[in-house]
C-alpha positions as a Markdown table, in Angstrom:
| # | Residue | x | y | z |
|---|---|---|---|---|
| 1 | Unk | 91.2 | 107.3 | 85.1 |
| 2 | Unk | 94.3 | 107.0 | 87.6 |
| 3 | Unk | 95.4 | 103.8 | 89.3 |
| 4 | Unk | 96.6 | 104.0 | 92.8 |
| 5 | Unk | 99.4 | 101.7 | 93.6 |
| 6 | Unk | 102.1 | 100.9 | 96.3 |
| 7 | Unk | 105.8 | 100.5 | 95.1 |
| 8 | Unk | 108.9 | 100.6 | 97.0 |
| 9 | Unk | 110.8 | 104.4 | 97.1 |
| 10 | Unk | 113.5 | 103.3 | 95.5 |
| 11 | Unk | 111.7 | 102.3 | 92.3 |
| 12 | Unk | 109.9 | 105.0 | 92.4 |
| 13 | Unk | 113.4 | 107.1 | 92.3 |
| 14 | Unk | 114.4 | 104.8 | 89.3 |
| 15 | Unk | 111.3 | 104.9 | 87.3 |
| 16 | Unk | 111.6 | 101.2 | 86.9 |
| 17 | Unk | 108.3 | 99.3 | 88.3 |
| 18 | Unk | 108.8 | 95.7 | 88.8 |
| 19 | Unk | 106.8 | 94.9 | 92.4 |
| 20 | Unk | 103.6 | 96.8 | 93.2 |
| 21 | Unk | 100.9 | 96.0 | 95.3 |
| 22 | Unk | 97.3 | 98.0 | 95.3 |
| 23 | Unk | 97.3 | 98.5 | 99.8 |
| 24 | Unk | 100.8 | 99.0 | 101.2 |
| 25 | Unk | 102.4 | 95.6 | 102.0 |
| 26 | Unk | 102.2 | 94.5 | 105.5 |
| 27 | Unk | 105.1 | 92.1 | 105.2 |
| 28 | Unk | 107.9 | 95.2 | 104.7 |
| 29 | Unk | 106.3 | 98.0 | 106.9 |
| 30 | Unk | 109.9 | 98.7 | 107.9 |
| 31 | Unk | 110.4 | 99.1 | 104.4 |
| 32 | Unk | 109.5 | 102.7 | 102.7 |
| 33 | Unk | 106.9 | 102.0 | 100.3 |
| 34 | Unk | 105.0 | 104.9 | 98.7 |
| 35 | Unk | 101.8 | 105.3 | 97.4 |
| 36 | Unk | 101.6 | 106.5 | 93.8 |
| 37 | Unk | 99.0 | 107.3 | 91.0 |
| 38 | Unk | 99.6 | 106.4 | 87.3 |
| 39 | Unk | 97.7 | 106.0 | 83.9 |
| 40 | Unk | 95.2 | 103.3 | 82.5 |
| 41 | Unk | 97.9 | 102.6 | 79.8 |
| 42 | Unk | 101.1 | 102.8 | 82.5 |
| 43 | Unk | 99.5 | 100.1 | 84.5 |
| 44 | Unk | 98.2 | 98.1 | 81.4 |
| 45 | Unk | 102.1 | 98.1 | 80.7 |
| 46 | Unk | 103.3 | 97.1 | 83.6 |
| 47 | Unk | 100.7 | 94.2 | 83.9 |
| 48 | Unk | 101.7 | 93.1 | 80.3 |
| 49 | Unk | 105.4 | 93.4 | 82.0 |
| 50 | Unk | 104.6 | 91.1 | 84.8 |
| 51 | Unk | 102.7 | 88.2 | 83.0 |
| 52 | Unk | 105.5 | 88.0 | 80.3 |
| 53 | Unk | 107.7 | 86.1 | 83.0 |
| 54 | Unk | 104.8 | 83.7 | 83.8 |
| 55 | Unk | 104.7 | 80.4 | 81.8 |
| 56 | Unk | 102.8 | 80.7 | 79.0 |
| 57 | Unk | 101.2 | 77.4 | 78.8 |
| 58 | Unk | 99.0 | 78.0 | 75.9 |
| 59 | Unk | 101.9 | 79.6 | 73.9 |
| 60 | Unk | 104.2 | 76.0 | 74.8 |
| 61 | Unk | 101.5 | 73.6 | 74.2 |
| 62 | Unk | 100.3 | 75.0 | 70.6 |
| 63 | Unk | 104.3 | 75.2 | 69.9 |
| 64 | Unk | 104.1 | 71.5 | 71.1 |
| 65 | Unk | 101.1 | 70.5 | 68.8 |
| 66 | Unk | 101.8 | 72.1 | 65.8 |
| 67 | Unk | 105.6 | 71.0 | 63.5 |
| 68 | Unk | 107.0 | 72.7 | 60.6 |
| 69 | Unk | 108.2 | 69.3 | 58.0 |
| 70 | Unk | 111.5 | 70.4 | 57.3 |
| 71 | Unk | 111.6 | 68.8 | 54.0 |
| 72 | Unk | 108.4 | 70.3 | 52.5 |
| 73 | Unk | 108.1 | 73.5 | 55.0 |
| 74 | Unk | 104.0 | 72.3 | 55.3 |
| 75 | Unk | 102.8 | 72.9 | 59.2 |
| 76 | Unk | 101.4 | 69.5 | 60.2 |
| 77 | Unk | 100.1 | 68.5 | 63.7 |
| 78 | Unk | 101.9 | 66.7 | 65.8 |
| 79 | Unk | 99.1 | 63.6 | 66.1 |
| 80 | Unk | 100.3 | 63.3 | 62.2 |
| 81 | Unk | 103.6 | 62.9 | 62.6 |
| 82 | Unk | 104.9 | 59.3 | 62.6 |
| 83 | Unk | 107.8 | 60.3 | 64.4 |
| 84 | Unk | 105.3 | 61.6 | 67.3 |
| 85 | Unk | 103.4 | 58.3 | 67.4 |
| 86 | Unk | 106.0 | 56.1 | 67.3 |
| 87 | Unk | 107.5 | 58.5 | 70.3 |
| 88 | Unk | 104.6 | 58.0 | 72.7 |
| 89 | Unk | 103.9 | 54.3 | 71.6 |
| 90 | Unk | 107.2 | 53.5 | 72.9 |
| 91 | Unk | 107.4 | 56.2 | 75.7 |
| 92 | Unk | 106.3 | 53.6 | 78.8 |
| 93 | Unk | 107.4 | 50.3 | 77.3 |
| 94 | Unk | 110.5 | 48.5 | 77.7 |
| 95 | Unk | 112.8 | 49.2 | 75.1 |
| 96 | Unk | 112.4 | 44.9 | 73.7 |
| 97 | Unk | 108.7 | 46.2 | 72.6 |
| 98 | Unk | 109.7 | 49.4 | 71.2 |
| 99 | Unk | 108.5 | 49.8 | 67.4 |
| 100 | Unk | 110.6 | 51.5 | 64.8 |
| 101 | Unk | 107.3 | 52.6 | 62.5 |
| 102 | Unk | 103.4 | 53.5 | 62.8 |
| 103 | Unk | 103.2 | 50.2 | 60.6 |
| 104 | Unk | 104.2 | 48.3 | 63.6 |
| 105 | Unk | 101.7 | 49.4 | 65.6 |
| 106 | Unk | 98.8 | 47.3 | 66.7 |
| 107 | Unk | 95.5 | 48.8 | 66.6 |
């Protein structure tokens, strides 16, 4: 199966893909664009390519949930970290009602 895609000539001189568009882009019809037919796995790669910069938001909020302990090394959650709970308790209050400990807490 080929995949036909529009990229500007001067990539396509350089072999290096980084904008494409699937109908030639009306915005730069001054520009020279050219029309051009790769792979499956070519465009699968340059997909991958282009989603890499995105924000990976599933990637930052399980780095965000889960915490290495570094005294034992044991992977722990962050809802079971004192430190975390303590953090958000705190987080909108003034700094007069801030608690030191999860002991402190009130339930």
């Amino acid at each position: 199966m080929k995949i036909t895609i529009w990229i500007h000539k001067s990539e396509a001189i350089s072999g290096n893909i980084t904008n494409y568009a699937f109908t030639r882009p009306y915005h730069d019809r001054n520009e020279e664009w050219v029309e051009v037919q790769i792979s499956q796995d070519e465009f699968a790669i340059l997909e991958d390519k282009d989603s890499s910069d995105d924000e990976n938001l599933f990637r930052d909020e399980e780095a965000m949930i889960y915490e290495r302990n570094p005294d034992t090394g044991e992977i722990r959650t962050m809802k079971t970290n004192p430190s975390w709970l303590v953090e958000q308790y705190n987080r909108n209050r003034d700094p007069k009602d801030w608690v030191n400990s999860v002991d402190e807490i009130k339930n």
